[in-house]
C-alpha positions in Angstrom: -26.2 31.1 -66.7 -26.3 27.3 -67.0 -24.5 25.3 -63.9 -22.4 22.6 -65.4 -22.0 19.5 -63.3 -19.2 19.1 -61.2 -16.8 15.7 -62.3 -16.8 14.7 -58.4 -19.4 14.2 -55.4 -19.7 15.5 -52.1 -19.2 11.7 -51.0 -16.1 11.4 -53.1 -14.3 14.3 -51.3 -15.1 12.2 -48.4 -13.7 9.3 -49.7 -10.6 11.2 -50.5 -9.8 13.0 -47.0 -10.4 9.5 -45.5 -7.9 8.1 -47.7 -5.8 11.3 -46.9 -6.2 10.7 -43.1 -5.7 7.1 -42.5 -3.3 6.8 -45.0 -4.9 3.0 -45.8 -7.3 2.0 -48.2 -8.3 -0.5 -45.9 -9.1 1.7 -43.0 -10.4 4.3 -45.2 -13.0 2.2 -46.7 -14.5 1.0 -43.0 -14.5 4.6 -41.5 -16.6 5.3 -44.8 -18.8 2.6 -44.7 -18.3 1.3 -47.6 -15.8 -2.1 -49.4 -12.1 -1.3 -50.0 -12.9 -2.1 -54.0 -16.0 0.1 -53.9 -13.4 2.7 -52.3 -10.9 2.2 -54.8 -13.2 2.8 -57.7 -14.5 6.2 -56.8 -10.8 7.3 -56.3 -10.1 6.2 -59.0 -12.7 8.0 -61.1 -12.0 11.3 -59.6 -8.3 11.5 -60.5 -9.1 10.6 -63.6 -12.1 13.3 -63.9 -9.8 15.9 -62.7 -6.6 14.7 -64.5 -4.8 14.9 -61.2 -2.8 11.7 -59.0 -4.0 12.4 -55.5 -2.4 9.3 -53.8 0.9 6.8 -54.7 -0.4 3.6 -54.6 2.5 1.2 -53.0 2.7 -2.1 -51.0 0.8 -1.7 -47.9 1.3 2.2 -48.1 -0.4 5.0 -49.4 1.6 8.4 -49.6 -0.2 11.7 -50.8 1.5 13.3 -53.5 2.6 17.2 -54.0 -0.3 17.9 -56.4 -2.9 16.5 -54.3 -2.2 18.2 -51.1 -3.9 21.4 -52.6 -6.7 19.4 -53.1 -7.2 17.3 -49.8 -6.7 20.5 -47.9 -9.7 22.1 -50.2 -12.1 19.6 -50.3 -11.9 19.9 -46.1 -12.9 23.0 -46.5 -15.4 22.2 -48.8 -16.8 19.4 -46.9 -16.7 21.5 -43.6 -18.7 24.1 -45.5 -21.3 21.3 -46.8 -21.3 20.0 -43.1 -22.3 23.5 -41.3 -24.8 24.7 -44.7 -26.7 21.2 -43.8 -26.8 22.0 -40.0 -27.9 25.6 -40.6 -31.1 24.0 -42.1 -31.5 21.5 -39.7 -31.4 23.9 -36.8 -33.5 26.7 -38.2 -36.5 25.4 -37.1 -34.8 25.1 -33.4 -31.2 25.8 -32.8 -30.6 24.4 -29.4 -31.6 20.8 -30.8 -29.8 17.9 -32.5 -26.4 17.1 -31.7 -23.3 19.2 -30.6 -19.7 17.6 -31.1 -17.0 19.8 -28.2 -13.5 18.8 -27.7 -12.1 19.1 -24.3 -8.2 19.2 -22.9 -7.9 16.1 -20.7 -6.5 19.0 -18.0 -9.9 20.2 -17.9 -12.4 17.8 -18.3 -11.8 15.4 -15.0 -13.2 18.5 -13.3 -15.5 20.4 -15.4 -17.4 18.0 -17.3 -18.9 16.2 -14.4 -19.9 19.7 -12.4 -21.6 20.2 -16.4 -23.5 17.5 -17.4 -26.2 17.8 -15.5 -26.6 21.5 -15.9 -26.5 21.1 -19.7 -28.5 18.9 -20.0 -31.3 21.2 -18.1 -30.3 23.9 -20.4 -31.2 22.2 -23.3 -33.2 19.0 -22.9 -33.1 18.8 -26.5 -29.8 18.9 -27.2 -27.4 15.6 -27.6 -23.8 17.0 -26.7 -20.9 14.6 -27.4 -17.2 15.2 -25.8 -14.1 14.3 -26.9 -10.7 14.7 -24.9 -7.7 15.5 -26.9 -4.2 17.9 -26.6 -4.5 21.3 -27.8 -2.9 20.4 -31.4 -5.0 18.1 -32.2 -8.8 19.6 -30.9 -7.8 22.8 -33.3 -7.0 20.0 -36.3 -10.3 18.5 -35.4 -12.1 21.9 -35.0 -10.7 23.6 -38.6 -11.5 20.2 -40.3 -15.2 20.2 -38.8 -15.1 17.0 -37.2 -16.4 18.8 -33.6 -18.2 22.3 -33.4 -16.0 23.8 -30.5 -13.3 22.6 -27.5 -12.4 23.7 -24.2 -8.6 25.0 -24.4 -6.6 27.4 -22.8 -6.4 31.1 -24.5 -2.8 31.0 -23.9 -1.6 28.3 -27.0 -1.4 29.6 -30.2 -5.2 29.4 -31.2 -5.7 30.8 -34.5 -8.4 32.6 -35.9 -11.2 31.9 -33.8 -13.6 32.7 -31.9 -13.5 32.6 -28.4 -15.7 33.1 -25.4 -13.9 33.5 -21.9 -15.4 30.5 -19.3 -12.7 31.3 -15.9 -9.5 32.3 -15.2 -7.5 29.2 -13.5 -4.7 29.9 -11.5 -1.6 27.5 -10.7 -0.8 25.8 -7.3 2.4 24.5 -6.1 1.8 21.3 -4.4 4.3 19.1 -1.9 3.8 16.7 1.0 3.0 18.4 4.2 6.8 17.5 5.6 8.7 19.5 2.4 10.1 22.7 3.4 7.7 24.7 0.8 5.2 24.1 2.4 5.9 25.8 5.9 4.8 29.1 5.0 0.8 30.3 3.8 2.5 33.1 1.3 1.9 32.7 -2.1 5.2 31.1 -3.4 7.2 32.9 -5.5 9.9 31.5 -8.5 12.8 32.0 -6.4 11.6 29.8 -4.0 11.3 26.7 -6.3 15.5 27.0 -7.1 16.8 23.4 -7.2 14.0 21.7 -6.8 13.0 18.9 -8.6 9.8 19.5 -10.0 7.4 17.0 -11.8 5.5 18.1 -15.0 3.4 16.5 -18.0 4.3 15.0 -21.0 5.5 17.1 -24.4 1.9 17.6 -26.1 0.1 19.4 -23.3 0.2 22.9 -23.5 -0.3 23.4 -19.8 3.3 21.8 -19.3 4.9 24.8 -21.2 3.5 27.1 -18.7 4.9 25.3 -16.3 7.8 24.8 -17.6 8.2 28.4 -18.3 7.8 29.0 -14.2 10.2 26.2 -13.5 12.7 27.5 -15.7 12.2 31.3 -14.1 12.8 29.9 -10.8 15.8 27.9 -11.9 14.2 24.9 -10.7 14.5 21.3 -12.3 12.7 19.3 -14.6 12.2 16.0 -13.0 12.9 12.8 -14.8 9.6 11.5 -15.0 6.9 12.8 -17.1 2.8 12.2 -16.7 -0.5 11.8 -19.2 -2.2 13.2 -16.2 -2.4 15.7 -13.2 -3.3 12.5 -11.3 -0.4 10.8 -11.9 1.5 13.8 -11.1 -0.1 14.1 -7.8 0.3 10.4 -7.0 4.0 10.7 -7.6 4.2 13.9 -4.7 2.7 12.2 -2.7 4.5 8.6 -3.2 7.9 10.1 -4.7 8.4 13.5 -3.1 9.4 16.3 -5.0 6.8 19.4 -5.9 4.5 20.0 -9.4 2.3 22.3 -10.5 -1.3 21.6 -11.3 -4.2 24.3 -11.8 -6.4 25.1 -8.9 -9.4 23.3 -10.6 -7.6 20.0 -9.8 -7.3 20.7 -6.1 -10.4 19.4 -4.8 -10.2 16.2 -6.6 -6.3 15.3 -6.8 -4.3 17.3 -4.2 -6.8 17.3 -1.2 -7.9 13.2 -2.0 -4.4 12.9 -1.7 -3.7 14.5 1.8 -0.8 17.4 -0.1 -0.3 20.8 0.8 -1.1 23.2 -1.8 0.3 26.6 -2.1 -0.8 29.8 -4.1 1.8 30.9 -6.3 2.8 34.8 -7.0 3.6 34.9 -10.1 0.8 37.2 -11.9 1.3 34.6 -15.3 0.9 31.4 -13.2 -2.7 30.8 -14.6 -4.7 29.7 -17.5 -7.5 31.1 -19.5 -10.2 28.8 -20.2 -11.9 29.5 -23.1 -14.5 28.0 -25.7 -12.9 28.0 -29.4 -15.2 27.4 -32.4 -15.0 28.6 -36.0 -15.4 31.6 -37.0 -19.0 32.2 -39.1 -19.7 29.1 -37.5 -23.9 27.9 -37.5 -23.5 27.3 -34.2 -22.7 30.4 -33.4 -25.6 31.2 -30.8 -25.6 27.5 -29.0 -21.6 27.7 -28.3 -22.2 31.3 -26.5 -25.2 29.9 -25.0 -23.1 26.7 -23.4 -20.3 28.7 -22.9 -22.4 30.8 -20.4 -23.8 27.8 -18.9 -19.8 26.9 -18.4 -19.1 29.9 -16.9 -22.3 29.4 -13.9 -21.0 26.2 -13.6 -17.6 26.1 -13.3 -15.8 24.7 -10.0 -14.2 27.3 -7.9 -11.4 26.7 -6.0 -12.8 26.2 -1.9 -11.2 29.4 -0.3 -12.5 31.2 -3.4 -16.0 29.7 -2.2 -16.2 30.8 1.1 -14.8 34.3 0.2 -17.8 34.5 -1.9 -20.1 33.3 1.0 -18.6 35.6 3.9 -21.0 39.0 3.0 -24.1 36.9 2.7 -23.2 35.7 6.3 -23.0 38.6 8.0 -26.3 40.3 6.7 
């Protein structure tokens, strides 16, 4: 059977998702590489091969139209597909070389990444990995369109079809100034306890701010006005503002305790995270994402009383 050549190139479906993505010609053209009119031509030519309008050309706007959708959303998949079929090859002859691309939650990465570097690097002197911060949403965009291998989220959002490899569970912390009447007792703290207060939380987009918003609200406690881009910010405002928040218990070391705040345990059971790695499923990758996942895992930063817990047998022998 004779293979008849396709009417569009691999680099053409890359000028189209550009186009697709940046909704600019303009921009399109420099993320590519290439001149707007050079751009312009090859979309051009492929709508015309394929007897199909991809984009509505207008003033200083671009808008993709109904019939191209299917497309756009196919040649991803395509080019995701060419993507991991060219770093299967590259990798066969050794797959813990070349480069790596992992998102990370901006929740996570302030204290993991620096505790990880190192060890990585160790792990795989031959291996280039490159991070990238980013909300839940948009790492899983990033991830199904191919642009990284894998990201650092929490199991808890709506992940997809992926798969996953467990790194730590992360529990939550209530955190006040020494002075505030929460923090008088060493129990964990339960929901009840949080009624009318005023507690801080992050901004819509970050996934851990629905869990704890979902404690708040079981506790009958208050959403206060202000909302952070960071547990730092959150922290500063304790400790500057009053009022409580909620942060996980590998920010306490860096943000609560810098900051001379009480931190609490909490008793709800669902007052943690899940830290997982995500990558695609079938992925090429497959055995270096498991293998840095573990390294992850060694490495990640447990909370100080967890620490010493750990120590105490070796001690007494």
């Amino acid at each position: 059977m004779a293979f008849a050549p396709h009417p569009f190139t691999l680099r053409q479906l890359q000028y189209v998702t550009a186009v697709a993505q940046e909704l600019s010609f303009r921009r399109a053209a420099a993320r590519c590489g290439v001149s707007q009119p050079s751009l312009s031509t090859q979309l051009t030519q492929i709508e015309e091969a394929m007897g199909v309008q991809l984009f509505e050309r207008r003033h200083k706007r671009v808008l993709v139209t109904s019939a191209g959708r299917d497309f756009i959303e196919r040649s991803k998949r395509l080019l995701r597909d060419a993507d991991e079929l060219l770093s299967s090859a590259l990798r066969s002859a050794d797959p813990f070389s070349g480069s790596v691309h992992l998102g990370v939650l901006p929740t996570i990465s302030p204290y993991l990444l620096p505790r990880l570097t190192v060890p990585l690097r160790k792990a795989f002197p031959q291996l280039r990995v490159l991070w990238a911060e980013g909300t839940t949403a948009a790492l899983l965009e990033e991830l199904a369109d191919g642009r990284i291998d894998a990201a650092l989220l929490a199991r808890e959002a709506e992940l997809g079809d992926v798969e996953t490899d467990v790194i730590a569970s992360d529990p939550f912390v209530l955190v006040t100034r020494p002075e505030h009447r929460l923090a008088g007792k060493s129990a964990p703290a339960s929901a009840a306890e949080l009624r009318d207060e005023q507690v801080l939380l992050l901004a819509e987009g970050h996934c851990f701010r629905e869990q704890a918003l979902e404690l708040c609200e079981s506790g009958n406690a208050r959403e206060g006005e202000f909302r952070a881009t960071s547990l730092c910010t959150l922290v500063q405002m304790v400790s500057s503002a009053g009022g409580v928040t909620v942060i996980p218990s590998m920010a306490v070391d860096v943000e609560a305790k810098r900051a001379g705040l009480h931190v609490r345990a909490l008793a709800s059971s669902s007052a943690r995270r899940t830290i997982v790695l995500v990558w695609r499923k079938g992925s090429a990758v497959d055995s270096l994402l498991r293998a840095i996942a573990g390294v992850a895992r060694d490495f990640y930063p447990r909370p100080i009383a967890e620490q010493r817990t750990k120590r105490r047998p070796s001690a007494k022998r």
